[in-house]
C-alpha positions as CSV (number, residue, x, y, z in Angstrom):
1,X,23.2,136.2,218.9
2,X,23.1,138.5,215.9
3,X,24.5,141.8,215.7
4,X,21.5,143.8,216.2
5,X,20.7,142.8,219.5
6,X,23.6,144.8,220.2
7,X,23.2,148.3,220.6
8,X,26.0,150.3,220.4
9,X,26.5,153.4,223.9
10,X,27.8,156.4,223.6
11,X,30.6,158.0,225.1
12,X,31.9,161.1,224.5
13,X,29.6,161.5,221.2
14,X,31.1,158.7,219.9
15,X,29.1,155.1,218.9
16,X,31.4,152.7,221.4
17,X,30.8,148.7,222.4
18,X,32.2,147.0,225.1
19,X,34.7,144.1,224.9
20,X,32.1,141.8,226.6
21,X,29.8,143.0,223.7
22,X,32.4,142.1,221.3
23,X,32.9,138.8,222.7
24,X,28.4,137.9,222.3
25,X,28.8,139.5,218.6
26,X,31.3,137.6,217.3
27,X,30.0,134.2,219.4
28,X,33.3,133.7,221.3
29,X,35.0,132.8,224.7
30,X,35.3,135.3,227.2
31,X,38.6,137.2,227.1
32,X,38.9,136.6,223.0
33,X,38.0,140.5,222.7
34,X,40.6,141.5,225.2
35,X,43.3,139.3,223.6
36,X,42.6,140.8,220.5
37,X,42.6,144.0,221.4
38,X,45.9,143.8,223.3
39,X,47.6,142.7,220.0
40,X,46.2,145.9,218.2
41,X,46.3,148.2,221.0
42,X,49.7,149.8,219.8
43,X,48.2,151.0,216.2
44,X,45.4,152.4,218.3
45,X,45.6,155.6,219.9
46,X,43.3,155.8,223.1
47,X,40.4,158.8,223.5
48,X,40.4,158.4,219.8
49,X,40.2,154.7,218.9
50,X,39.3,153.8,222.6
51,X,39.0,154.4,226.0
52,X,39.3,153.0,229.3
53,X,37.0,154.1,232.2
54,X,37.3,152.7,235.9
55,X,34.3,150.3,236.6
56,X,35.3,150.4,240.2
57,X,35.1,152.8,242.9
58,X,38.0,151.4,244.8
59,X,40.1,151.4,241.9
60,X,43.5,152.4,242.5
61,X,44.9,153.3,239.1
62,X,44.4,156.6,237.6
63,X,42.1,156.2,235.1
64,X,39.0,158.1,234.1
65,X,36.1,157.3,236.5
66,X,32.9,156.0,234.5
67,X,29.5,158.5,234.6
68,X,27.1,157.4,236.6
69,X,24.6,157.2,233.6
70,X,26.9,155.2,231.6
71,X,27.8,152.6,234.3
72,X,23.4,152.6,234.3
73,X,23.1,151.9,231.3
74,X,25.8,149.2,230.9
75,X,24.7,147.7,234.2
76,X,21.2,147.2,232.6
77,X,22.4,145.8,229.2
78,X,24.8,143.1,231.2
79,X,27.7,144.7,228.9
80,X,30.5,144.3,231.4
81,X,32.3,141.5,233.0
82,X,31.0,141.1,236.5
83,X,34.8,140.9,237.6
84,X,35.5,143.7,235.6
85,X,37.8,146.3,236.9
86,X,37.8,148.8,233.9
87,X,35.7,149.5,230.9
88,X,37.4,149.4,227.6
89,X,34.8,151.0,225.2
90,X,35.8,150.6,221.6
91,X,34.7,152.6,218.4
92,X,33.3,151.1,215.6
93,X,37.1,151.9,213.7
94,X,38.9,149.9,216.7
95,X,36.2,147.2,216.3
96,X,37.1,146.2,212.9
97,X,40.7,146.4,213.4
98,X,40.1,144.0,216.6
99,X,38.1,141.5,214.3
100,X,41.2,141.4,211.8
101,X,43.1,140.9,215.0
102,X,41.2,138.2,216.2
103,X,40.1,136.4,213.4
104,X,36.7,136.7,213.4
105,X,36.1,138.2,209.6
106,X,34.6,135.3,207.4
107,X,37.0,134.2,204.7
């Protein structure tokens, strides 16, 4: 899978992928995204660099509930984890930073 056949959404006017998207870019085991993103997640600064939405309705922790048209359009493109509990959405800055992070730049 190429990088084109992933379209980026938008979230607060702002070009944003989803760690599962991240994961079918870069051709890579589920959870590589998330790992990588845990290791740069202190030089980001979230509702900048990310943000994390509640996928779930019963979702006990206080986070931002996803739109309704968002969780659509996700839901149709198969961008989230089907156990996900959350939505980390990533900017296009966060992205790279998670690439270094991971590895995944060519050398």
């Amino acid at each position: 899978m190429n990088q084109s056949t992933e379209q980026p959404f938008y979230y607060r006017d702002q070009a944003v992928l989803t760690l599962r998207q991240i994961d079918r870019l870069n051709q890579v085991a589920k959870g590589t995204a998330f790992r990588a993103f845990k290791r740069s997640e202190a030089e980001l600064t979230q509702g900048r660099d990310f943000f994390v939405l509640s996928v779930s309705a019963t979702n006990t922790q206080a986070l931002e509930p996803m739109p309704d048209a968002l969780r659509a359009e996700l839901e149709a493109a198969d961008a989230l984890y089907s156990s996900s509990q959350v939505a980390i959405l990533v900017t296009q800055n966060a992205y790279a930073r998670l690439q270094h992070a991971a590895n995944l730049l060519p050398s």
